[in-house]
N, C-alpha and C positions, 0 to 999 in steps of 0.2 A: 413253426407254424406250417401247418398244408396248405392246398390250394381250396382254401373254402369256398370261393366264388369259381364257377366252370369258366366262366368267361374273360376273369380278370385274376390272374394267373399273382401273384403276392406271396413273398416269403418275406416281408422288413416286419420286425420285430415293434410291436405298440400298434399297428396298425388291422385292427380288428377286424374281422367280417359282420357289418349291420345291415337291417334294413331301413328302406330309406325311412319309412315313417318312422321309424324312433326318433331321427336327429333332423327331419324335415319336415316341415307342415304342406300338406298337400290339397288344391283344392281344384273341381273339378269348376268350368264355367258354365256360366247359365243358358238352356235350353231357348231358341231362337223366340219371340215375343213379338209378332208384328202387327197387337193391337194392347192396347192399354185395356185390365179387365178393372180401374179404381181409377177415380180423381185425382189419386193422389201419385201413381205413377209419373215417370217420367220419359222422354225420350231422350236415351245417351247414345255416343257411339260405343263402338265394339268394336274388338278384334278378332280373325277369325285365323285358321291355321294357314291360310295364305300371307298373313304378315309376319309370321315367325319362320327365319330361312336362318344358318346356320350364321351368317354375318350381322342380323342383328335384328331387330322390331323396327318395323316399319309402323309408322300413325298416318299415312298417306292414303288420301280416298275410302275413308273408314264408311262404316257401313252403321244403320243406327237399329236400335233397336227399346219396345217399353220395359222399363224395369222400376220395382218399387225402390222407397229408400233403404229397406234391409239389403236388396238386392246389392245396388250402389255402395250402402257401405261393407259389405261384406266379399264385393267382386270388383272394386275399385282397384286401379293398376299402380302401381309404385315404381320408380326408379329403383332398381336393384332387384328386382322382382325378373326370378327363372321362370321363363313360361317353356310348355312342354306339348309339342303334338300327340294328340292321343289318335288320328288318323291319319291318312295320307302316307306322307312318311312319315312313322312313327318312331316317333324317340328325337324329330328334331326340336333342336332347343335353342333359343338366345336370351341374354340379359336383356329388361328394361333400361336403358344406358340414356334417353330424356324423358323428356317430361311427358307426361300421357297426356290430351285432354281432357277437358276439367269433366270428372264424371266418368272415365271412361271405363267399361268392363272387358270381360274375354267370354267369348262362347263356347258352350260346353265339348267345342273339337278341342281344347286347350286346359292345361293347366296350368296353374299357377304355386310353384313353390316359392318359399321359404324357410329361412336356415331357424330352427333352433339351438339354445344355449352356444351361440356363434360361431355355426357348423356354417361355414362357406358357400354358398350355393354358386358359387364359380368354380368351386373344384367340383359339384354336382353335376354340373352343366359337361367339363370340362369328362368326365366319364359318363357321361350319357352317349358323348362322340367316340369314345374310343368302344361303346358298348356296337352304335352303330356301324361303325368299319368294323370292327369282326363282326357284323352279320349276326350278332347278339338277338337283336329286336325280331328277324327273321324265324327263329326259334321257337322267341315268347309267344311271338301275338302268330304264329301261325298264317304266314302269308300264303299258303295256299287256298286260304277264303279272305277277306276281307279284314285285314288288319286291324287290330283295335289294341292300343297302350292304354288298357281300361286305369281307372284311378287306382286299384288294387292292385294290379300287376305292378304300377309307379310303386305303390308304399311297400310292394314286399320284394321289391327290387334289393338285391343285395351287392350289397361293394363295399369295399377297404377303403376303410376313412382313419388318418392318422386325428392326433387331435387337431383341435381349432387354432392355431397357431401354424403348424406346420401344412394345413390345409391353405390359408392366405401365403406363406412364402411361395407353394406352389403356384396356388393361383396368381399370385405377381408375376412368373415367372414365366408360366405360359402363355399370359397376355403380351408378355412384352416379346417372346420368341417368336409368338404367332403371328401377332401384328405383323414384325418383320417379311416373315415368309408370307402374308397375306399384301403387302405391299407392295414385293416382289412379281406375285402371281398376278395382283391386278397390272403392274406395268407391262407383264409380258399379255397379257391378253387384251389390254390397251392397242401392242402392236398387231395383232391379230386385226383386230379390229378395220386399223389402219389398213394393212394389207387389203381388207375386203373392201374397202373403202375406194382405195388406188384402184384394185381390179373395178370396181362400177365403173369408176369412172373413166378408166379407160375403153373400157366399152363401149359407153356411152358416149363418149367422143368420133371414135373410128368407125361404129356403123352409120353414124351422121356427118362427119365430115374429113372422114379418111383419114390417110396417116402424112401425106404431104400439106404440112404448115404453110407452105405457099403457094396453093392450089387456087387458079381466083375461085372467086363464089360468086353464085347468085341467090335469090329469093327461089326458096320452096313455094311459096304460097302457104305454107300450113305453119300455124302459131307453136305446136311442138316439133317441129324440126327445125325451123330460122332460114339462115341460107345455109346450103349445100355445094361442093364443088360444083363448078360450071360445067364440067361435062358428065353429071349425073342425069338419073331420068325419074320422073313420081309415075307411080303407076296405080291405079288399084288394087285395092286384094283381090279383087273378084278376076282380075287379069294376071295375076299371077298363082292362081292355087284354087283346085276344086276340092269338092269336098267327097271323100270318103265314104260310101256310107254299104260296106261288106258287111256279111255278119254273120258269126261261127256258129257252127252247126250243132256241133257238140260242148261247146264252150270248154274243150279241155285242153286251150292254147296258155302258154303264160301272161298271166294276168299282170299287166302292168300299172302303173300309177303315173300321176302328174303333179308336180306341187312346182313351189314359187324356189320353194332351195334346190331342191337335184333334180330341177327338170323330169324329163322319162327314165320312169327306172322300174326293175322288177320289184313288185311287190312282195314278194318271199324275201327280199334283200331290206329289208325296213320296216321298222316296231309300227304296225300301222294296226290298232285298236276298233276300226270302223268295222259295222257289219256286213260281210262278204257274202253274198248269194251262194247257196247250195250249187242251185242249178245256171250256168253261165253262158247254155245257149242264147243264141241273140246278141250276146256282146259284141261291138264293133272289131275288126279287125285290122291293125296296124302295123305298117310294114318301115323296117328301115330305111331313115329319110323322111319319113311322115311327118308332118307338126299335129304334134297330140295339143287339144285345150280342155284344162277342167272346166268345166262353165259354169259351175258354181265360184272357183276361186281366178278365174282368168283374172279378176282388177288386184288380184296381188302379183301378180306375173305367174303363175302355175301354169307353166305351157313347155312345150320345147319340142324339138328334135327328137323323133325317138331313133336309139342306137340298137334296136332291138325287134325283131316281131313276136307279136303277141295277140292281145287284148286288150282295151279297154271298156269302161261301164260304158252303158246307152246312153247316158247323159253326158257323157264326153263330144266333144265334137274331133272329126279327124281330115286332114287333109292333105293332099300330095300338090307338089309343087310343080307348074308347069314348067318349068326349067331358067328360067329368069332369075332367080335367086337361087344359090347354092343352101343347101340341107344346114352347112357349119356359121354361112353367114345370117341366117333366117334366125337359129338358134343360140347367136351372139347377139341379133336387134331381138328378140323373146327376152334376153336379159336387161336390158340398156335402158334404163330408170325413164325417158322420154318418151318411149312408146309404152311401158306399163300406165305411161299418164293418157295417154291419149287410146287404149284402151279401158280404162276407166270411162271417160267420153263418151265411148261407142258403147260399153254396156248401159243395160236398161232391168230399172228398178228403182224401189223407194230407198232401202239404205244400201248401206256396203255389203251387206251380209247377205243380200238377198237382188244384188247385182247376177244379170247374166250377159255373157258376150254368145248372142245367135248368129249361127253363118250368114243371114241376111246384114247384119251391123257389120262383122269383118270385112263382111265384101265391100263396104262403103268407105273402107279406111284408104288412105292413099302411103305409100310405102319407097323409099327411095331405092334406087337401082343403080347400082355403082357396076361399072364392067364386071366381066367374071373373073377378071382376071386380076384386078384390084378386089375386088371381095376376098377370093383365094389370101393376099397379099395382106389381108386386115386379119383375113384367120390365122395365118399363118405368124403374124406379129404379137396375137396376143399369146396364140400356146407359147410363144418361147417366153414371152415375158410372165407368163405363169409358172414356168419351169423353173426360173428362178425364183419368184416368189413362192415355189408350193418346196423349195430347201428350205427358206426361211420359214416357212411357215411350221415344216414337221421338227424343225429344230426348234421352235417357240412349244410347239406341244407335249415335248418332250421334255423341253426346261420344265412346264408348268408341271406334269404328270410328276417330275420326281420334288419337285416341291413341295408337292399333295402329300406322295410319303412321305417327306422327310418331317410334315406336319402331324401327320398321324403317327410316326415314328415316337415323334418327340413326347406327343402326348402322352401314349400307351406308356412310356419307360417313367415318363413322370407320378402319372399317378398308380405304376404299379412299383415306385422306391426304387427302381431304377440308377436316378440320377444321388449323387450325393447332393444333401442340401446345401453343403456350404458350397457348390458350384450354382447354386441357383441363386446367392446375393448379390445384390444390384453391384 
């Protein structure tokens, strides 16, 4: 036998090249409904391609929508039911593995297979993933415009299907391999986790009350700091930092950005989707040592140090430091989950979304002032204890990365008859 399918490479003998419709029912879900046009409609919930991610269906926070009772009985969800992204990323798939509830449909970003004459739709499922790691899906649907796994492309999808028997050994086979290495990978990004955990909070300790445990205290006065060593000082923002307000001529400095995870960074170094102005005269300009603030996202902590000069947008705010706080220690309290709270505080607006932090509210923040020389001593405390945590860390990343292959490995040799079956019984 040749290689019928381009994508899914097969020489085991019984195992045919079809398409999917012969041996799978496929159906596409119903278009979004947010007004009942009959009495007799209903409101159910739905699922949309946000609940379908590669580890399972989600029924969490479902979304509702009107559908009649054909609708209902015709797009109702089943235990054991392959649902299938037809947008986003297409071609991701998971089992219905509980219970849906009562009623519940898929919107037509989704489809919904099912096996005929007891054609497996876990070994469906199960190469639809190996279709997407080779980069399959990228070919079909044409991702240099807008991606679409139309309902047709799904049924004339072609793949090596042994029969129905040998289809379930596999699928037993990869669930219990996969699980494995999926339990694996969640323990090791568990510790990840952890690690980032430990670094907050180390942070968040030593910009507030340093690194000697036996320092007396006193009272800050302020409900997000507590007490502080005693021989610290509170000062205002507005006493420690003015505000910035240069701006480029030609706007052809590098453009940099602000967020809540990497701080200041070049924008050319980061998948950033928003729309960037042609023309970039006028943009602020910021110099190394500056505290850049998004002031749109400042209550998530989007602020920092920047290590770079550049630019940033108008809407940013920027400021230099009078010299009372060091550039690294401003940029370790920018991190330290007690001042993200109490910036929140000081922003103004109705919800989270539409919070801003204005240099007038910064200036009214009061901020602790440990020597410089102890500041130095907290910077200098954490980089080393991130140097050991960032071993452990590319070492977790690297556990986890050859996991991934050794997952995709598995699968790709299974359902291309790779593996001998009698090495796949329990």
């Amino acid at each position: 036998m040749t290689h019928l399918v381009q994508w899914q490479p097969c020489e085991k003998h019984g195992w045919p090249a079809v398409q999917v419709k012969h041996m799978f029912e496929t159906t596409l879900g119903k278009m979004l409904q947010p007004q009942p046009v009959s009495d007799a409609e209903a409101e159910v919930p739905y699922i949309k391609s946000l609940h379908v991610q590669w580890q399972g269906v989600s029924f969490n926070d479902l979304p509702s929508m009107w559908a009649s009772p054909i609708d209902i009985q015709q797009l109702e969800l089943d235990i054991g039911d392959l649902m299938v992204c037809e947008g986003g990323e297409v071609g991701r798939c998971a089992m219905v593995s509980t219970s849906p509830p009562h009623g519940c449909i898929f919107q037509n970003a989704l489809h919904r297979v099912r096996g005929r004459e007891k054609n497996d739709v876990r070994y469906l499922g199960y190469c639809l993933k190996q279709a997407a790691e080779a980069g399959w899906f990228d070919v079909l649907c044409n991702r240099a415009t807008i991606a679409h796994f139309t309902v047709e492309k799904l049924r004339e999808l072609r793949i090596h299907l042994p029969c129905a028997e040998t289809q379930r050994l596999i699928a037993n086979y990869l669930d219990r391999e996969t699980a494995c290495i999926d339990k694996l990978i969640a323990e090791k990004e568990r510790m990840l986790a952890l690690l980032d955990e430990k670094r907050s909070a180390l942070i968040s300790r030593v910009v507030t009350r340093g690194l000697d445990p036996n320092a007396p205290l006193k009272s800050s006065g302020l409900e997000w700091l507590g007490e502080i060593p005693a021989h610290w000082t509170i000062e205002r923002a507005k006493n420690l930092f003015a505000v910035r307000d240069e701006r480029s001529d030609d706007g052809l400095e590098e453009l940099l950005t602000v967020s809540h995870i990497t701080g200041v960074t070049s924008r050319s170094e980061k998948n950033v989707y928003m729309f960037e102005a042609d023309d970039k005269a006028g943009y602020k300009r910021c110099l190394p040592g500056d505290l850049a603030v998004n002031t749109l996202w400042a209550w998530m902590g989007a602020m920092g140090i920047s290590p770079l000069e550049g630019i940033v947008s108008p809407d940013y705010h920027v400021y230099t430091s009078k010299g009372e706080l060091l550039p690294e220690y401003i940029d370790l309290l920018c991190r330290s989950k007690p001042f993200v709270a109490e910036v929140i505080r000081w922003s103004k607006g109705v919800w989270s979304s539409r919070l801003r932090l204005y240099p007038e509210n910064f200036f009214e923040m009061r901020l602790p002032v440990p020597p410089k020389s102890e500041q130095l001593e907290i910077c200098r405390a954490v980089e080393a204890d991130q140097r050991k945590a960032n071993n452990l860390r590319d070492s977790l990343h690297l556990s986890i990365t050859l996991a991934k292959e050794r997952r995709s490995a598995l699968i790709a040799a299974a359902v291309t008859g790779q593996i001998p079956l009698e090495d796949m019984d329990e």
